[in-house]
C-alpha positions in Angstrom: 100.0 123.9 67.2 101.2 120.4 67.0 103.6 121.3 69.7 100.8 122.5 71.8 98.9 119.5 71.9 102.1 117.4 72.7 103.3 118.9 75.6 99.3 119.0 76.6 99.3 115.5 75.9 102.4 114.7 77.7 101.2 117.1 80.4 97.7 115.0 80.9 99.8 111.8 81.3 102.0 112.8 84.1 98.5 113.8 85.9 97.4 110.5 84.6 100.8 109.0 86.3 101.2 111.7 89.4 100.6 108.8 92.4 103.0 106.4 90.5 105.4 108.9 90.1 105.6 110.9 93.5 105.7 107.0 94.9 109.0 106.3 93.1 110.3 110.0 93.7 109.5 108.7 97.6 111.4 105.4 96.8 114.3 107.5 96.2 114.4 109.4 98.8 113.7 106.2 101.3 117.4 104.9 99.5 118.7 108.3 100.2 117.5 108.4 103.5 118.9 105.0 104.5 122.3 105.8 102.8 122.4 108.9 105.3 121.4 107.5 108.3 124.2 104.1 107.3 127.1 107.1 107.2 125.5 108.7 110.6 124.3 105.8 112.2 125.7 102.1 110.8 127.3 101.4 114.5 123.8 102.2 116.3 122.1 100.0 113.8 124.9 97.5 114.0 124.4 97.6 117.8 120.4 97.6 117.5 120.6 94.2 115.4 123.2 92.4 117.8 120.9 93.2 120.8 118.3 91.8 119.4 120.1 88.7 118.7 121.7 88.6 122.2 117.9 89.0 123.8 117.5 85.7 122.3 120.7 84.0 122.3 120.1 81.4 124.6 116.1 80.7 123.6 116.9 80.8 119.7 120.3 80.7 119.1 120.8 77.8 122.0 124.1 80.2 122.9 125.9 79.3 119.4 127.5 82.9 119.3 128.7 81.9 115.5 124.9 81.7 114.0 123.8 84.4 116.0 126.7 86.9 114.0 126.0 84.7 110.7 122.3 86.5 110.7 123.4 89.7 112.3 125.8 89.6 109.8 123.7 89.1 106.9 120.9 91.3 108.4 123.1 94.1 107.7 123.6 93.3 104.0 119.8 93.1 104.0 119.6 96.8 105.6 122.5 97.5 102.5 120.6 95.9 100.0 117.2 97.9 100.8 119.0 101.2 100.3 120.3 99.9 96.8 117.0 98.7 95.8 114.6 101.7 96.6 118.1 103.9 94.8 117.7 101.1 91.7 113.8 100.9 91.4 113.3 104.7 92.1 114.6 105.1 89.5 113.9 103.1 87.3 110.1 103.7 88.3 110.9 107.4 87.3 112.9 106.4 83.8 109.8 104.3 82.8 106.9 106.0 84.0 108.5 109.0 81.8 108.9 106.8 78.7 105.1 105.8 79.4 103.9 109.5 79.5 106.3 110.1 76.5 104.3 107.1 74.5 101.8 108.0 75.7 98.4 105.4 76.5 95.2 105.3 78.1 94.4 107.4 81.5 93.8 104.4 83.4 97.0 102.4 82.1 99.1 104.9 82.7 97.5 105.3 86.6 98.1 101.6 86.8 100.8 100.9 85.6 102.8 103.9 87.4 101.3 103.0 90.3 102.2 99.4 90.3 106.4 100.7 89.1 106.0 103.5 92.3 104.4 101.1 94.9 106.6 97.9 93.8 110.0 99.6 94.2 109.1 100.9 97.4 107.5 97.7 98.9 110.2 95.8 98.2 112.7 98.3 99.2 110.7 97.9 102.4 110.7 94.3 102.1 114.7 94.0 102.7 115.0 96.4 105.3 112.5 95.0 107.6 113.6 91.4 107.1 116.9 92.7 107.8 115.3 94.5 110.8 113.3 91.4 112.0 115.8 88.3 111.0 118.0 88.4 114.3 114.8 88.4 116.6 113.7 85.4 114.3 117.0 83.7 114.5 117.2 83.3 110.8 117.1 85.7 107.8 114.9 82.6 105.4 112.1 82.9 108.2 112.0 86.6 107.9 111.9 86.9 104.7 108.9 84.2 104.5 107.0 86.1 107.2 107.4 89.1 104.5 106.5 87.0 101.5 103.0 88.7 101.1 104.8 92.1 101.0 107.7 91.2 98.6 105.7 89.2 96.0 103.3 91.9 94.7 105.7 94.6 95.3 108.6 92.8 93.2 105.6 90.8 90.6 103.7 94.6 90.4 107.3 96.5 89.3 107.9 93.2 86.7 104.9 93.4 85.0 104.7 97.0 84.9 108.1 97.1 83.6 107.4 94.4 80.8 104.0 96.5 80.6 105.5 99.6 78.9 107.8 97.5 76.9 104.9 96.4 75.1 103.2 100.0 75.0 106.8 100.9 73.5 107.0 98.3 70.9 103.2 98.8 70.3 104.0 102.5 69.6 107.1 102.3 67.4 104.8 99.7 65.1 101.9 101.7 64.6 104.4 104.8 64.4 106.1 102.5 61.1 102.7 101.4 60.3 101.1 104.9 59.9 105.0 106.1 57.9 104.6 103.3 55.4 101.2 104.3 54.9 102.1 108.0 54.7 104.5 106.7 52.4 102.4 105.2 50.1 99.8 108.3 50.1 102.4 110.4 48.6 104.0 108.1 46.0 100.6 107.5 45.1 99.4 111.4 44.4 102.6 111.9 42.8 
C-alpha cells in the first residue's frame, strides 16, 4: 500500500513538474541539434558569420580585417558554447527536477521551480547562440551580449535559484526525515 501511494505521489509531481521538464528534455535536444548541424554544417555557419562581418567591414570594422576575424572568431566559440550549455543545463534541469519529484513539495513549487530549471537552461542556451549569431553584424561580441542581457539574466538567475531552490527542499527533507526517526526512535524505547 505504501508503495502505491509513492509511486502515486511521485506520479502527481512529475504532472506537477510536466512543462519544466519537457522544457529541459527540449533544452537537450536544442544541444543535440546544434551539435548535428556543427558536424553537417560548421563551414556554412563559419561562412554565414564571416559574411556578416564582411557586409560591414568597412562601416564597422573601418577595414581592420584582424578585429573583424577576432569576433568571427569568438562568435563561433559562442555558437560552441550554446550547444554545451543547453547539453549541461538539460540536464541538469532533468537531474533536479527528478530529485524534486523524488522529495517531493507542493504542486505549485514544483510547477515553479521546474519551470524556472526548463526555461533558464534553454534561454540561456539561446542566449549564446544568438549573440554568437548577432556579434559580427554588431562588430563586437560585449555589445551583443548586452543587447541580450534581458534574455540571459532571468534565464541564467531563474536556473540559480531553482537549483539552490531544491537544495533547500533536499536538506529540508533529509531533516524532517531525521526529525521524524529520532522521534520514531524515542516512541519505541519508550513503549519498551
Amino acid at each position: 500500500m505504501k508503495t502505491e501511494q509513492s509511486c502515486h505521489s511521485i506520479s502527481s509531481h512529475i504532472r506537477a513538474a510536466s512543462v519544466g521538464l519537457t522544457l529541459a528534455i527540449v533544452t537537450i535536444l536544442f544541444g543535440q541539434g546544434m551539435g548535428i548541424v556543427f558536424g553537417i554544417n560548421e563551414d556554412v555557419i563559419k561562412s554565414r558569420l564571416q559574411s556578416d562581418a564582411a557586409k560591414v567591414q568597412g562601416t564597422i570594422y573601418k577595414d581592420d580585417k584582424v578585429a573583424a576575424k577576432a569576433v568571427v572568431d569568438k562568435s563561433w566559440n559562442y555558437m560552441q558554447r550554446a550547444h554545451l550549455h543547453a547539453g549541461g543545463m538539460g540536464t541538469t534541469a532533468v537531474a533536479l527536477i527528478a530529485v524534486l519529484c523524488l522529495v517531493g513539495t507542493s504542486r505549485r513549487a514544483m510547477f515553479i521551480i521546474s519551470v524556472a530549471l526548463g526555461a533558464g537552461g534553454l534561454g540561456y542556451s539561446v542566449f549564446w547562440m544568438w549573440a554568437g549569431f548577432i556579434a559580427p553584424a554588431l562588430g563586437s561580441t560585449a555589445v551583443a551580449k548586452e543587447s541580450l542581457k534581458w534574455l540571459a539574466m532571468p534565464s541564467s538567475g531563474g536556473f540559480v535559484v531553482a537549483t539552490v531552490a531544491v537544495l533547500i527542499m533536499v536538506l529540508l527533507r533529509i531533516f524532517a526525515d531525521q526529525r521524524n526517526n529520532r522521534s520514531h526512535e524515542n516512541t519505541v524505547n519508550f513503549s519498551n
